[in-house]
Legacy VTK file of the C-alpha trace (Angstrom):
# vtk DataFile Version 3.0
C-alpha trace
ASCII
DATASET POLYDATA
POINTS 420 float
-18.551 -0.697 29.497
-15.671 0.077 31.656
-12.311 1.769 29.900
-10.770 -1.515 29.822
-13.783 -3.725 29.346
-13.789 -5.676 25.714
-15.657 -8.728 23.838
-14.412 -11.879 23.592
-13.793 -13.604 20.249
-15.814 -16.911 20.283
-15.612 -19.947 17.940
-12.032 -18.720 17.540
-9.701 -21.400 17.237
-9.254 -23.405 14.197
-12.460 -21.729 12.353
-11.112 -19.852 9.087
-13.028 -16.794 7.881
-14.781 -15.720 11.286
-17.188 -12.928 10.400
-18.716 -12.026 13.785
-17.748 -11.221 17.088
-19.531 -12.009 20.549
-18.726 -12.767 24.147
-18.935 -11.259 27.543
-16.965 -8.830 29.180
-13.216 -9.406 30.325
-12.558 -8.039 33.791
-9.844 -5.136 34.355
-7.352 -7.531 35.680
-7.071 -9.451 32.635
-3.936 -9.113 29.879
-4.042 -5.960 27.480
-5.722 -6.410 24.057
-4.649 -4.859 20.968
-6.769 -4.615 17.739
-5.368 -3.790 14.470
-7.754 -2.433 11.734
-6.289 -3.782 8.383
-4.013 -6.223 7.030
-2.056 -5.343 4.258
2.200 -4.903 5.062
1.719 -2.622 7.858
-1.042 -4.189 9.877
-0.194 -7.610 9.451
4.027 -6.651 10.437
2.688 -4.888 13.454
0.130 -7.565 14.676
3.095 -10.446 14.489
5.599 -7.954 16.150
3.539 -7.192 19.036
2.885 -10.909 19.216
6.978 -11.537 19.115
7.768 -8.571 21.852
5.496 -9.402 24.404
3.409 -12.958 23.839
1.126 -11.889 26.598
-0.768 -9.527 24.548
-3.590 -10.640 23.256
-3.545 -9.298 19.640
-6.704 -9.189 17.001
-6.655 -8.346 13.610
-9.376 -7.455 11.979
-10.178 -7.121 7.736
-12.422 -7.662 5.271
-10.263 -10.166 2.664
-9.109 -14.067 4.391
-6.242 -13.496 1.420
-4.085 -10.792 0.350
-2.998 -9.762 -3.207
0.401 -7.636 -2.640
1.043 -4.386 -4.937
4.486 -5.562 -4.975
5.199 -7.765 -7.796
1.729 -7.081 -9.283
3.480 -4.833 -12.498
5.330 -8.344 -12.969
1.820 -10.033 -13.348
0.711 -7.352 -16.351
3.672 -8.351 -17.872
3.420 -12.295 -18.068
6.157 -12.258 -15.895
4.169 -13.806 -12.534
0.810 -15.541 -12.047
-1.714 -13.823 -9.345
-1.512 -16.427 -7.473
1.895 -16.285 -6.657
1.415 -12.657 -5.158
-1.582 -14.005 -2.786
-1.028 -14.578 0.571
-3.423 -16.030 3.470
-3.864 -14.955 6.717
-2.251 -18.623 7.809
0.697 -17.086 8.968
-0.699 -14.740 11.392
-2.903 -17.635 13.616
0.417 -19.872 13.564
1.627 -16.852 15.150
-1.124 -16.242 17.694
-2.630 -13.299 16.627
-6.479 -13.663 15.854
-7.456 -12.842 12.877
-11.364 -11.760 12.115
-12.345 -11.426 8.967
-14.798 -8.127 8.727
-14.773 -4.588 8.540
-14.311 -1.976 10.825
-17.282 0.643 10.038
-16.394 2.747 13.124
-14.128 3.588 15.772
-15.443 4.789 19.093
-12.055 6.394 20.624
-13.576 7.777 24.028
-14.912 4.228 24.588
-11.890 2.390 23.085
-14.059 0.276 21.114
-14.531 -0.287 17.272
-18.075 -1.607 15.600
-17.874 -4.030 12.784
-19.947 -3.774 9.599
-22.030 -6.928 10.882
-22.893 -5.191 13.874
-20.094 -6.623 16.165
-18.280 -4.504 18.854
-14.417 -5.123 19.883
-13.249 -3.267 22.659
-9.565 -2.360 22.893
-6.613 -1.122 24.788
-4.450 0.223 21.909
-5.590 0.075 18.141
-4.024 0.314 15.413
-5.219 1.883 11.562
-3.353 0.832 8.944
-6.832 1.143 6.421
-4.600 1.558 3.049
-5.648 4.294 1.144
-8.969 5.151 -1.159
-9.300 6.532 -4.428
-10.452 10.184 -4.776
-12.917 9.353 -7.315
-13.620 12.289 -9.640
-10.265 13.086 -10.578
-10.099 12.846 -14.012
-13.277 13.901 -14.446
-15.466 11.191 -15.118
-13.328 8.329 -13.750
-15.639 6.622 -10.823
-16.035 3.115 -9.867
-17.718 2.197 -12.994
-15.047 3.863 -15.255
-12.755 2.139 -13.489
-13.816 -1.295 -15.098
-13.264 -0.214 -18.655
-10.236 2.563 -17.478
-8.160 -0.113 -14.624
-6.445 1.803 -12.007
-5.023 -1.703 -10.923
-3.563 0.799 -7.890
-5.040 -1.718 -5.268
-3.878 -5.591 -6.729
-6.266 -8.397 -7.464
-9.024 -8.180 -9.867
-8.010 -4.569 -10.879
-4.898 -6.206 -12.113
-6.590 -9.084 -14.019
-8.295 -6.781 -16.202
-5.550 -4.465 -16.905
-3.448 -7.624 -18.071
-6.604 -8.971 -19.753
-6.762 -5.903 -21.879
-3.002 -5.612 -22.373
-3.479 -8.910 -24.173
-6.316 -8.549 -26.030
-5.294 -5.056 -27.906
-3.744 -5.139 -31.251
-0.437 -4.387 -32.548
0.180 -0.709 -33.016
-1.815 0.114 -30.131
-1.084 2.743 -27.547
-0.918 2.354 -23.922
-1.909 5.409 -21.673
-0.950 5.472 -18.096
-2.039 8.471 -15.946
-0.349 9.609 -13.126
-1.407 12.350 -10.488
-0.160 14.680 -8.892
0.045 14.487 -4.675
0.685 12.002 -2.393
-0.076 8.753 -3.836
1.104 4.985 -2.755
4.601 3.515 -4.088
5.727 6.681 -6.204
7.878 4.610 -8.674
5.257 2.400 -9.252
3.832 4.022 -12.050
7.196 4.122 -14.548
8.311 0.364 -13.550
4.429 -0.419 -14.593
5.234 1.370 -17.969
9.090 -0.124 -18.308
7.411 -3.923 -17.955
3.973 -2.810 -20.000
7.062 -2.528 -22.765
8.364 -5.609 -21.672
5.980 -6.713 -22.679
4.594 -5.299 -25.577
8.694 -5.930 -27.158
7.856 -8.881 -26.790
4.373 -9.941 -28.488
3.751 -6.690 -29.914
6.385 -4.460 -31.085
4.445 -1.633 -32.905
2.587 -0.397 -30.266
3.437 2.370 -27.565
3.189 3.502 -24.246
2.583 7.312 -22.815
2.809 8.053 -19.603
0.764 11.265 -19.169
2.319 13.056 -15.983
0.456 15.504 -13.775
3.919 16.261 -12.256
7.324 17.870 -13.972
9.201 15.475 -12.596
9.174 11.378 -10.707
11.734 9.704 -8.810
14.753 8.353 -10.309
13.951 9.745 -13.665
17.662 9.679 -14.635
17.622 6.118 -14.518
14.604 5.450 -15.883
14.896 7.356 -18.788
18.535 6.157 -19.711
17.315 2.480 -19.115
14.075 3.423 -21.444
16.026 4.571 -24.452
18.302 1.508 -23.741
15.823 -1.233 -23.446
12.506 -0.092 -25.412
13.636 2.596 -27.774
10.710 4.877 -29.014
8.395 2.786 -27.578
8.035 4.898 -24.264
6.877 8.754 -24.079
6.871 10.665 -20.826
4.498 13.765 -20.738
4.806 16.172 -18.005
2.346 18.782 -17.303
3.988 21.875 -18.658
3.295 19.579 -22.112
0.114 18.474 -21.221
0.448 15.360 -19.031
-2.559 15.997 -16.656
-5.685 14.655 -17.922
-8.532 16.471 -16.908
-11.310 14.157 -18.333
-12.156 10.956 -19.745
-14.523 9.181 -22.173
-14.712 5.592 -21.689
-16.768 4.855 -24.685
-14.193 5.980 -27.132
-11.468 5.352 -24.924
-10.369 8.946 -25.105
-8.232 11.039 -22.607
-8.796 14.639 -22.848
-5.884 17.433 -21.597
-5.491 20.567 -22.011
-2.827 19.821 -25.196
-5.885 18.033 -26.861
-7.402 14.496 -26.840
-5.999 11.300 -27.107
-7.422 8.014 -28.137
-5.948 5.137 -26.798
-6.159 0.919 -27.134
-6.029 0.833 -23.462
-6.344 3.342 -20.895
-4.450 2.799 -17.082
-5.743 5.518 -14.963
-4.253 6.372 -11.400
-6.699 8.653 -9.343
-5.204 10.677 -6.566
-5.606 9.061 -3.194
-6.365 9.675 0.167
-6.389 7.561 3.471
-9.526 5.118 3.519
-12.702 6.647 5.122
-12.430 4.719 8.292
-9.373 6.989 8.850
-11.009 10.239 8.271
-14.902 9.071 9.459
-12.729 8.497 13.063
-11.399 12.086 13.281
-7.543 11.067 12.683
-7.026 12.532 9.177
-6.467 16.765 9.709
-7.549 18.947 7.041
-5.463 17.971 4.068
-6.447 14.227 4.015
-3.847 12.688 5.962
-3.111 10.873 9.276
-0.929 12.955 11.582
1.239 10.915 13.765
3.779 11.066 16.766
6.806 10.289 15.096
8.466 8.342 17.502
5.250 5.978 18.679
2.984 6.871 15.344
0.206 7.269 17.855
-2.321 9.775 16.435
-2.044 13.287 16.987
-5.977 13.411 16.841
-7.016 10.470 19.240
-5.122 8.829 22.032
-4.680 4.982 22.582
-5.143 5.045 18.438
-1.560 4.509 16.424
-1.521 4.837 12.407
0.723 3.463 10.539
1.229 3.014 6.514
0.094 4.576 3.661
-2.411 6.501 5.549
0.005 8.069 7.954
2.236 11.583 7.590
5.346 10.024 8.136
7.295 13.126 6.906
10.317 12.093 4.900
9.237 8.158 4.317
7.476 7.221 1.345
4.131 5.365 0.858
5.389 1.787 0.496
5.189 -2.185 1.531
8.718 -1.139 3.583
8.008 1.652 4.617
4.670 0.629 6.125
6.572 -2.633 8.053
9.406 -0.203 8.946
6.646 2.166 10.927
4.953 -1.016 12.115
8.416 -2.144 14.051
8.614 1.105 15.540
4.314 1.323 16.743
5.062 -2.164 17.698
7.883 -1.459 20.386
6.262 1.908 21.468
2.996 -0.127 22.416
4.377 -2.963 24.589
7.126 0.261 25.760
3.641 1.808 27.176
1.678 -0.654 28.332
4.943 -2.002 30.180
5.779 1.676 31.318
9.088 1.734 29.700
10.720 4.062 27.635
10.190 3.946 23.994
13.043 2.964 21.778
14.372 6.012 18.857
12.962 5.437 15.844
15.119 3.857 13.530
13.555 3.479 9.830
13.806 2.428 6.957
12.187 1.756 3.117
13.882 0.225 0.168
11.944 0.572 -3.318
12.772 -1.260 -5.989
11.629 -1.190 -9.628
11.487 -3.673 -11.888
13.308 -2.220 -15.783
12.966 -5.549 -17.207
12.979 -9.103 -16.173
16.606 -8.553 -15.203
17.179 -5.410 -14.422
16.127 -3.345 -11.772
16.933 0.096 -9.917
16.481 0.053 -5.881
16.129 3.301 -4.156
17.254 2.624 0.000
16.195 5.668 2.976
17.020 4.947 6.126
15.402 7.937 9.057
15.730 8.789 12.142
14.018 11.464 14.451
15.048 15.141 13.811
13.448 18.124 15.917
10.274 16.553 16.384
10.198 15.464 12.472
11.518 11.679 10.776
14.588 13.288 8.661
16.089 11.273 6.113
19.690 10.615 7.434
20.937 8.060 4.286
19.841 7.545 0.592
21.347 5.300 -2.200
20.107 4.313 -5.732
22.051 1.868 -7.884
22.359 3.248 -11.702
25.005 1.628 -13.163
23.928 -1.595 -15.436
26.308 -3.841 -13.308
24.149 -2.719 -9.918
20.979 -3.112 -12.110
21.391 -6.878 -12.822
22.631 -7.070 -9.097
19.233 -5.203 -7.945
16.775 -7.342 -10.087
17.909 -10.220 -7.963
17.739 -8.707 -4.861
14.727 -7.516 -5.658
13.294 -11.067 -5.646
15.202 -11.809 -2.175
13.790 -9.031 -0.895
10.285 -9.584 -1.896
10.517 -13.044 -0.274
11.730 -11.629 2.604
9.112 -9.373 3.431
6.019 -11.554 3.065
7.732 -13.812 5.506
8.300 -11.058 7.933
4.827 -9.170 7.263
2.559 -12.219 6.937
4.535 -15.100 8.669
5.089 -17.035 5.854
6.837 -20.574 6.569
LINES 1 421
420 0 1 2 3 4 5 6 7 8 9 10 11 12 13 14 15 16 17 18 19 20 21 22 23 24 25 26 27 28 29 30 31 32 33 34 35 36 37 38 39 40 41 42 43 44 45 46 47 48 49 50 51 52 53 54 55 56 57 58 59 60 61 62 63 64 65 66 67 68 69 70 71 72 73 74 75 76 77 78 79 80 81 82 83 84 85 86 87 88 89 90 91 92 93 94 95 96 97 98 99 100 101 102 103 104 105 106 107 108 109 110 111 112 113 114 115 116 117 118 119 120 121 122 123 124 125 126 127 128 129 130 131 132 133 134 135 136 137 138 139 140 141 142 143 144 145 146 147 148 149 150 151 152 153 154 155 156 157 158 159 160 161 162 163 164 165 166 167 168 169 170 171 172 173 174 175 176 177 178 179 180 181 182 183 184 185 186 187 188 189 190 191 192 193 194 195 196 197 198 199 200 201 202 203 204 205 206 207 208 209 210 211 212 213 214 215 216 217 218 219 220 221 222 223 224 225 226 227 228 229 230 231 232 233 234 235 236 237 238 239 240 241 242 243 244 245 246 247 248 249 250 251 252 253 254 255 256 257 258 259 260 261 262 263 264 265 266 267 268 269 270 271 272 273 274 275 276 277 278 279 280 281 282 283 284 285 286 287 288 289 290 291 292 293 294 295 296 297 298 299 300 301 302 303 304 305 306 307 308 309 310 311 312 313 314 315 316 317 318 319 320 321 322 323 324 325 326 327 328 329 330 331 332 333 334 335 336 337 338 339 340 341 342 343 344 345 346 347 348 349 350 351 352 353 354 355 356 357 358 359 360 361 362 363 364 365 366 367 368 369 370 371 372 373 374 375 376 377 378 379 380 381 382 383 384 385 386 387 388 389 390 391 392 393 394 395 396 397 398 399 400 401 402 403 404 405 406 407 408 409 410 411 412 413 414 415 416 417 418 419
């Protein structure tokens, strides 16, 4: 196969939920190709960008799921407060757009031939590719909390059937219950996520059952915004929420799903239901490819997120280093606008545009209320330096935020999935 050589996608057009891939070879003349391994906010924003830019490029996407369940909104669901269905999206929006969309899984990535292999055997050569594989789970961590612990113990850290069982049990427990979430320490996907989960868990539980609890055992001293969180949780659900950090025993270090107990090194704790968040890691197509260095993560040019590792290969999203920038839905479309404009920049043989990012996180108190936390970045000596930051606090801005919130989470499924 020459450098530029790929496989055409047959039986294309009109045919939802291709699994394979076949054809013959395209000859060195023809229009570049772009393939972009997964499509959560990152992978789908950057396939429909490239698509706007430059309409010439032929652009693939390729993943395993025809639908999408967003994290965003998916605490709301827990809490009665949103049905799953209205936090699914299909891939619709993309092949109004142009881009091809394949549904399979990329098993490996062949950088010196520019070509990734499917699960089902398939081969799709490329000119530029693009990871944006989401994270995994470092199972383990409590120890013993694996995949099958994980059915009675819901992480509900990746949305869809994770989060149908956490709400399931959330229902079924009985008054006077308590509610354990676990949180680790590291680098883990949305970094609020885990206190709005616990400020609409007692949303909830106000609600239909007021005697129960919710800890919050912490392997860290200290999370984002916790001035705000903590005024709004003495405010809103008084004595029904406890934060434990790990000088006071907040990291659990082991499990026991048949009594439903969590064990630290303060003591043991039984509990009616049990939310445990491993620590995470980029998925293994990331680090199986040789673009994850030695702590775990994807190293990235900052100004094209091409991979420090491999050339022709950008990453972008929650399994990038993106220094300063958090591991979120924004963040990850942010980074995808930027990969975007550096790949038709390249294969045009322009300049690429400076970086200019941005990531807005907001968190859900209660139904209507809400704290936002805005970062816009630019490049700094070689790094992506935060240059702005703004939280609203006040309970004026709160009411404000829980609205835009909503705007804002329509907004960004139209932009990263081409929503009509």
């Amino acid at each position: 196969m020459q450098r530029r050589d790929f496989l055409k996608l047959t039986a294309w057009a009109g045919v939802a939920g291709t699994s394979s891939l076949a054809g013959a070879t395209k000859p060195l003349s023809a229009k570049a190709h772009v393939v972009v391994a997964g499509g959560g906010f990152g992978g789908s924003s950057c396939a429909l960008q490239l698509r706007r830019l430059d309409p010439a490029i032929e652009v693939s996407l390729i993943d395993p799921d025809d639908r999408y369940v967003t994290c965003p909104m998916s605490n709301e669901v827990l809490a009665g407060l949103r049905r799953m269905d209205s936090i699914t999206i299909t891939r619709d929006g993309l092949r109004r757009a142009g881009v091809r969309y394949v549904r399979g899984r990329v098993d490996a990535i062949d950088a010196a031939r520019r070509v990734v292999r499917l699960h089902d055997g398939a081969a799709v050569a490329y000119d530029k590719l693009v990871v944006a594989p989401g994270i995994r789970f470092l199972w383990g961590t409590p120890h013993g909390y694996d995949e099958a612990a994980a059915e009675r113990m819901p992480h509900a850290w990746k949305a869809g059937r994770q989060t149908e069982i956490l709400a399931a049990q959330l229902r079924a427990m009985e008054n006077g219950g308590v509610v354990a979430i676990s949180v680790p320490t590291g680098l883990i996907r949305c970094p609020p996520g885990p206190y709005e989960r616990a400020s609409l868990i007692a949303h909830f539980l106000k609600r239909h059952k007021p005697r129960c609890k919710v800890l919050i055992f912490d392997a860290n001293n200290r999370f984002p915004r916790q001035d705000v969180f903590t005024e709004a949780w003495a405010e809103l659900y008084p004595g029904m929420i406890e934060w434990i950090p790990v000088v006071q025993g907040g990291a659990v270090e082991r499990i026991d799903t048949r009594t439903s107990t969590l064990h630290t090194a303060h003591g043991a704790q039984r509990v009616a239901v049990a939310n445990i968040i491993p620590p995470q890691a980029p998925d293994l197509l990331a680090a199986d490819a040789g673009l994850a260095s030695g702590h775990g993560w994807c190293p990235v040019k900052p100004s094209t997120f091409e991979s420090q590792q491999r050339e022709h290969i950008h990453v972008i999203g929650d399994a990038c280093i993106a220094d300063a920038m958090p591991k979120s839905a924004s963040a990850a479309q942010s980074q995808a606008a930027q990969c975007a404009a550096a790949i038709v920049a390249a294969l045009a043989e322009r300049e690429v545009p400076e970086p200019l990012l941005e990531s807005v996180c907001y968190s859900l108190l209660a139904p209507d209320s809400a704290l936002a936390i805005h970062g816009r970045f630019r490049l700094r000596d070689g790094q992506i330096r935060e240059v702005d930051t703004s939280a609203a606090s006040e309970n004026t801005a709160q009411r404000d935020e829980a609205k835009l919130a909503e705007r804002w989470y329509a907004r960004i499924r139209k932009e990263s999935f081409g929503e009509i």
